[in-house]
C-alpha positions in Angstrom: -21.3 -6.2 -30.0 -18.9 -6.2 -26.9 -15.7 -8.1 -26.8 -14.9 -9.7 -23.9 -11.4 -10.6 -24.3 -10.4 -14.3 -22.9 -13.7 -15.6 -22.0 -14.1 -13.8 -19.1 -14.0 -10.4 -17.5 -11.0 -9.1 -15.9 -12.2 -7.5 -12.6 -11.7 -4.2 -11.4 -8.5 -3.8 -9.8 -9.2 -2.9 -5.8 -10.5 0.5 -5.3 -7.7 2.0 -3.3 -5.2 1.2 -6.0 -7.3 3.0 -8.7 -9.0 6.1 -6.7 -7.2 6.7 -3.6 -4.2 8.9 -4.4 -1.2 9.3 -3.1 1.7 12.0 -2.2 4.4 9.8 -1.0 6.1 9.2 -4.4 7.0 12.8 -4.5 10.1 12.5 -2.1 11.4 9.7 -4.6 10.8 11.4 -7.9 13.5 13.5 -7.4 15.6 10.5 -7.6 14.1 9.2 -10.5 14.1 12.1 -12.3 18.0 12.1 -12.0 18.6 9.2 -13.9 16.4 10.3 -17.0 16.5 8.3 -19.9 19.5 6.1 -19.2 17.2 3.1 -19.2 17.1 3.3 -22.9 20.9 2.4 -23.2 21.1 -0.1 -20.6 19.2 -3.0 -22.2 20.8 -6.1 -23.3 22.3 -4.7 -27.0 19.9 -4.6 -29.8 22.8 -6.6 -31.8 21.1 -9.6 -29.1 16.8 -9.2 -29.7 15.5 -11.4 -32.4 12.2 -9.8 -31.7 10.8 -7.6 -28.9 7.4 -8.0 -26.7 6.0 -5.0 -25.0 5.4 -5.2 -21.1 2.2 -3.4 -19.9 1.3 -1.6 -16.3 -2.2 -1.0 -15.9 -4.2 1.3 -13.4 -1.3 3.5 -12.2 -0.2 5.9 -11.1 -0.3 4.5 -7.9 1.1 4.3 -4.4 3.4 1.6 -5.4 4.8 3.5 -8.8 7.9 4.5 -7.2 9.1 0.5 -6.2 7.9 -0.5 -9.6 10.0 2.2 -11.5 13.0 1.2 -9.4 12.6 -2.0 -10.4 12.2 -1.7 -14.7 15.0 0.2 -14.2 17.4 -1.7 -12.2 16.2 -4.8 -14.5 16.9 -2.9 -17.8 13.0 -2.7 -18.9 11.3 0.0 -20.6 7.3 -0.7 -20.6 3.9 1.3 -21.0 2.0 2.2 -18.6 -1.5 2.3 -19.3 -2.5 5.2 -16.9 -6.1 5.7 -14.9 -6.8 9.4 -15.9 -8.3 10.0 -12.4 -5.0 8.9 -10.8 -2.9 10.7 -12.8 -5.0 14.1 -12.1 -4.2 13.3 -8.0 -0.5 12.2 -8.5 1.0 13.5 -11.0 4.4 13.5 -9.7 4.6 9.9 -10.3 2.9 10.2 -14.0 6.4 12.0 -14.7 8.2 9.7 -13.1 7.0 7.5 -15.1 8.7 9.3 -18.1 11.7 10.4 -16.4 12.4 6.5 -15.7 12.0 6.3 -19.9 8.7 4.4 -19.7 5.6 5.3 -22.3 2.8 6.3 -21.0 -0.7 5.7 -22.4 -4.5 6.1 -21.8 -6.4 3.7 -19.7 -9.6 5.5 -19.3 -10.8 8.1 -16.5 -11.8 6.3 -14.0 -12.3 2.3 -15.1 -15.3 2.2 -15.8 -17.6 0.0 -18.1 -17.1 2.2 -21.2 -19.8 -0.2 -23.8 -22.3 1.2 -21.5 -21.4 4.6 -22.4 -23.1 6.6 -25.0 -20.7 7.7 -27.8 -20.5 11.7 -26.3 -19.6 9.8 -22.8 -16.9 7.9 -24.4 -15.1 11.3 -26.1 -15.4 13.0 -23.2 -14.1 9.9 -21.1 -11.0 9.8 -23.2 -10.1 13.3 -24.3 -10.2 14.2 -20.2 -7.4 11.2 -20.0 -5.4 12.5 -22.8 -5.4 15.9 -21.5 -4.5 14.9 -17.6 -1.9 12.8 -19.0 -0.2 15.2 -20.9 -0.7 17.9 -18.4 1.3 15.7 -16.1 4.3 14.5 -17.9 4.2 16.4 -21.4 3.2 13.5 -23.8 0.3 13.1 -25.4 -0.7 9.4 -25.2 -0.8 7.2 -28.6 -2.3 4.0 -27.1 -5.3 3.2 -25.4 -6.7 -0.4 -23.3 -10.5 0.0 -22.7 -10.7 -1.1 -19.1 -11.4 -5.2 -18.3 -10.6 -5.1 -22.2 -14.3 -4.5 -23.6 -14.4 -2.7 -26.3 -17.0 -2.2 -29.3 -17.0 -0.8 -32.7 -18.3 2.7 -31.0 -15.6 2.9 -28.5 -12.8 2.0 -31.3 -13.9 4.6 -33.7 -13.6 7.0 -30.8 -10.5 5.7 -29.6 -9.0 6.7 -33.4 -11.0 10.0 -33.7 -8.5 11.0 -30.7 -5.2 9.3 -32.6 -5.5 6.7 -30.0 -4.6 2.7 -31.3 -6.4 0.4 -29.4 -4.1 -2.3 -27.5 -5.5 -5.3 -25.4 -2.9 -7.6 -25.0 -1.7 -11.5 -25.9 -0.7 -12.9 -22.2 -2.9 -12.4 -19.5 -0.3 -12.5 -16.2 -3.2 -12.9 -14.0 -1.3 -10.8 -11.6 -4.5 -9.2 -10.8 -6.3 -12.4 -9.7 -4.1 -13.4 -6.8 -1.6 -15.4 -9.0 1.8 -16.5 -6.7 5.1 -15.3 -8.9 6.1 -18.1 -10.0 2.5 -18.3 -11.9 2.9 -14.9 -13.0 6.6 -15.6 -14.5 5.1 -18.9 -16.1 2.5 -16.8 -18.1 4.6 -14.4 -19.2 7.3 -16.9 -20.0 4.5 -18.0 -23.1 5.2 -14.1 -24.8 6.4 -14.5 -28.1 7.7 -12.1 -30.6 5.3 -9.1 -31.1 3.0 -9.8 -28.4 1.7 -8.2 -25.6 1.6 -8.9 -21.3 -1.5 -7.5 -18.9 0.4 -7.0 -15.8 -0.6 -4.1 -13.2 0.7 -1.1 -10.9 0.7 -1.8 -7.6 0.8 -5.6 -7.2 3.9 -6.8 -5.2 4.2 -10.3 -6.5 4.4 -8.7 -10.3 7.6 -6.5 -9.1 9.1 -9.4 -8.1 8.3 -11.5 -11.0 10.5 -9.6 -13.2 13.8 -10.1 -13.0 12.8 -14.0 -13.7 10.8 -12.6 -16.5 13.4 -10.6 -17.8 16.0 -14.0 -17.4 13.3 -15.7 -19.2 12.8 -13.3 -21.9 16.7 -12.8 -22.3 17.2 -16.7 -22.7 14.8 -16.8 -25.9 16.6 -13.5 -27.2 13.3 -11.2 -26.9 13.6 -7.6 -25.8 11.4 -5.3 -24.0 9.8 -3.3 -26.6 7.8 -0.3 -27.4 4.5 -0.9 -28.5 3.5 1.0 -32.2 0.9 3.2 -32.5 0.6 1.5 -36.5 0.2 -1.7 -35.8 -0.3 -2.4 -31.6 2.5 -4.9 -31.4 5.5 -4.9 -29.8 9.2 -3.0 -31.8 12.1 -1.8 -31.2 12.4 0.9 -28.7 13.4 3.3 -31.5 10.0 2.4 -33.7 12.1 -0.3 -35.8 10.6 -3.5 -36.7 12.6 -6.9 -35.0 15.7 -8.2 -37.2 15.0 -10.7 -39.6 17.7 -12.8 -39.4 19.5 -14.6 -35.9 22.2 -12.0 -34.8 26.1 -13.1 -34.1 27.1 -15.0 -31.2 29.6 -12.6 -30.4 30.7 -9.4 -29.6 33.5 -8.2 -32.2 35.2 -4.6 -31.2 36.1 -2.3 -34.0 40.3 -2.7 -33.7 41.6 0.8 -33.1 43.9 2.7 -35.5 46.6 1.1 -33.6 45.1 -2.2 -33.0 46.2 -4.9 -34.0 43.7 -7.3 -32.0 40.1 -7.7 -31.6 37.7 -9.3 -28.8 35.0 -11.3 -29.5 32.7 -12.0 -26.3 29.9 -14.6 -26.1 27.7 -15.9 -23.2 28.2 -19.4 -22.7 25.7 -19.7 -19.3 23.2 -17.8 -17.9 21.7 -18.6 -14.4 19.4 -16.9 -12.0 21.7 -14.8 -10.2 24.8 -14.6 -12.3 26.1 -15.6 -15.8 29.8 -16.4 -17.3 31.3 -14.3 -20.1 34.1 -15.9 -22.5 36.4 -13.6 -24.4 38.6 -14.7 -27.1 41.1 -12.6 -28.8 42.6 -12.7 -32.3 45.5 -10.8 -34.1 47.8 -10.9 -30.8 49.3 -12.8 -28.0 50.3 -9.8 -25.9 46.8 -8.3 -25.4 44.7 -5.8 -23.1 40.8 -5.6 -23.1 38.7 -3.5 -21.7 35.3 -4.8 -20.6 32.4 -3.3 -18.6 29.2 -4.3 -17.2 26.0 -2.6 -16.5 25.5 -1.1 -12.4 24.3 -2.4 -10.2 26.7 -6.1 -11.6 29.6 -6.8 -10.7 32.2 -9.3 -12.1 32.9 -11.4 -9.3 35.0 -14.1 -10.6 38.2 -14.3 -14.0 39.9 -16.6 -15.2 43.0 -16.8 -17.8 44.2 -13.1 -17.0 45.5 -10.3 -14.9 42.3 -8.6 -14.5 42.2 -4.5 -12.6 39.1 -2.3 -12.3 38.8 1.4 -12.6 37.6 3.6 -9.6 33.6 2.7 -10.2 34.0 -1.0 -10.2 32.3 -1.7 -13.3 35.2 -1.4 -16.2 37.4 -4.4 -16.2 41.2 -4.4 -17.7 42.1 -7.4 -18.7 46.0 -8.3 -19.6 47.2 -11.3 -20.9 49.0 -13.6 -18.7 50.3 -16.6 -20.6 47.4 -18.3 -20.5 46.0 -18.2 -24.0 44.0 -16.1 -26.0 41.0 -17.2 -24.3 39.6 -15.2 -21.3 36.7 -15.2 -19.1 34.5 -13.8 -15.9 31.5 -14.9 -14.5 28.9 -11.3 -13.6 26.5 -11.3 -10.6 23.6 -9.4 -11.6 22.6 -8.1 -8.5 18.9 -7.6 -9.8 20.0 -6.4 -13.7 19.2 -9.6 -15.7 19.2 -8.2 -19.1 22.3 -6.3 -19.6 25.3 -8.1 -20.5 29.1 -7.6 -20.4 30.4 -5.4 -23.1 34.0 -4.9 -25.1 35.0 -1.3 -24.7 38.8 -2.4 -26.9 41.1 -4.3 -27.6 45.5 -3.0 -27.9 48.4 -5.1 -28.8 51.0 -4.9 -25.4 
């Protein structure tokens, strides 16, 4: 039988976003390619995920892959992108963007169509022409695969896994694809628990701007952006790990140096839209320095209880002691970055 999932059919996403092809990502890829992989070390610490959820593109690469990109990154987020086969034959600059910008990439079918009305031959072919344009384009060789409007039977799944593909449909539907405003899309996805998966889309404006709220939201419950495993379809730790199962510390404790003689401990007393406060409190010493930095773009805008300097990039704070205590603290602006937070680099005696 076919599976329908949610009790109705998603529809297709608008011809021009799935078949029309474009070449203006190209000039931008350059750009993206420069930073890499550094989105995998700019996430908020795993020391602060009690459990990770995996955020899902569908239908790209598209005209739109290039804001979208820019946007996971400067928000901290990793995701998979379940890619159209067809677009990713006509663009694939922006397929290996997609990998440059440290996203995974998986297989979303050729063209979208309604594979349950395939004949089993069809759906091989369907899917082994994916896998191959894919991995032509950026390298990898996908692991996951979302039949399209998420219908699937026992035919396609067993060709899915003939091709070491793990079928993934998802938890949270975002609706993004069915007009839904941003603040409904950041509603639905603020319903992800641990483990679970969101349907969001390439090429929808409203879902690049949801997600620096989603991100806040996601950060306020301690979840992470995950990967998704191939094993078991839910959401882990980017490195393959499973979530920690117990809460992790409130703080922030610095390994003293040889010469220490101090250590930091930094927690996260509020967290708004736009900005949150960082409190420092030092132990071992009343003559103190700390260093501190924050993730680019933020920016500490605001200290309090000490004689704070920067270095030349703006984003490493030194903090002496002034007589005020051993308790210090800053308030960040995020400037778009919602998920990284403040970090102790050290802490000296003097």
């Amino acid at each position: 039988m076919n599976a329908s999932i949610g009790g109705s059919r998603r529809p297709s996403a608008p011809r021009t976003s799935r078949l029309t092809v474009r070449l203006a990502v190209l000039a931008s890829t350059v750009a993206l390619g420069a930073v890499g992989l550094a989105v995998a070390a700019t996430p908020s610490s795993a020391a602060t995920c009690n459990g990770y959820v995996g955020l899902t593109f569908d239908d790209g690469p598209t005209s739109s892959t290039s804001a979208l990109l820019s946007v996971l990154r400067a928000n901290g987020v990793r995701a998979t992108m379940f890619n159209v086969g067809q677009n990713v034959r006509g663009n694939q600059s922006a397929a290996r963007a997609q990998v440059d910008a440290g996203m995974w990439v998986a297989n979303h079918s050729w063209n979208h169509a309604h594979m349950t009305s395939m004949s089993q031959s069809q759906m091989q072919s369907d899917l082994s022409q994916t896998n191959s344009a894919i991995q032509s384009a950026t390298g990898v060789r996908p692991q996951l695969f979302r039949p399209p409007y998420g219908e699937t039977n026992s035919t396609l799944q067993s060709v899915a896994s003939s091709l070491g593909l793990r079928q993934v449909i998802w938890d949270v539907d975002s609706q993004d694809w069915n007009g839904a405003s941003v603040s409904q899309i950041v509603s639905n996805a603020s319903r992800l628990q641990a483990g679970q998966v969101i349907l969001m889309h390439d090429g929808i404006q409203n879902t690049r701007d949801a997600i620096p709220q989603i991100m806040a939201n996601l950060s306020s419950r301690n979840l992470c952006p995950g990967m998704i495993s191939p094993s078991t379809g839910r959401a882990v730790a980017p490195d393959g790990t499973p979530p920690p199962t117990t809460p992790p510390p409130t703080g922030t404790p610095t390994t003293p140096p040889p010469t220490g003689g101090c250590t930091a401990t930094a927690t996260t007393p509020n967290v708004w839209g736009d900005r949150y406060n960082t409190s420092v409190t030092v132990a071992g010493a009343s003559n103190w320095t700390v260093v501190v930095a924050v993730t680019a773009p933020q920016r500490i805008s605001t200290t309090w209880n000490g004689s704070p300097s920067w270095d030349s990039t703006g984003y490493v704070m030194t903090m002496r002691s002034n007589g005020s205590g051993n308790t210090f603290g800053f308030t960040t602006m995020m400037n778009g970055n919602s998920s990284a937070r403040a970090q102790i680099r050290s802490c000296t005696t003097g």
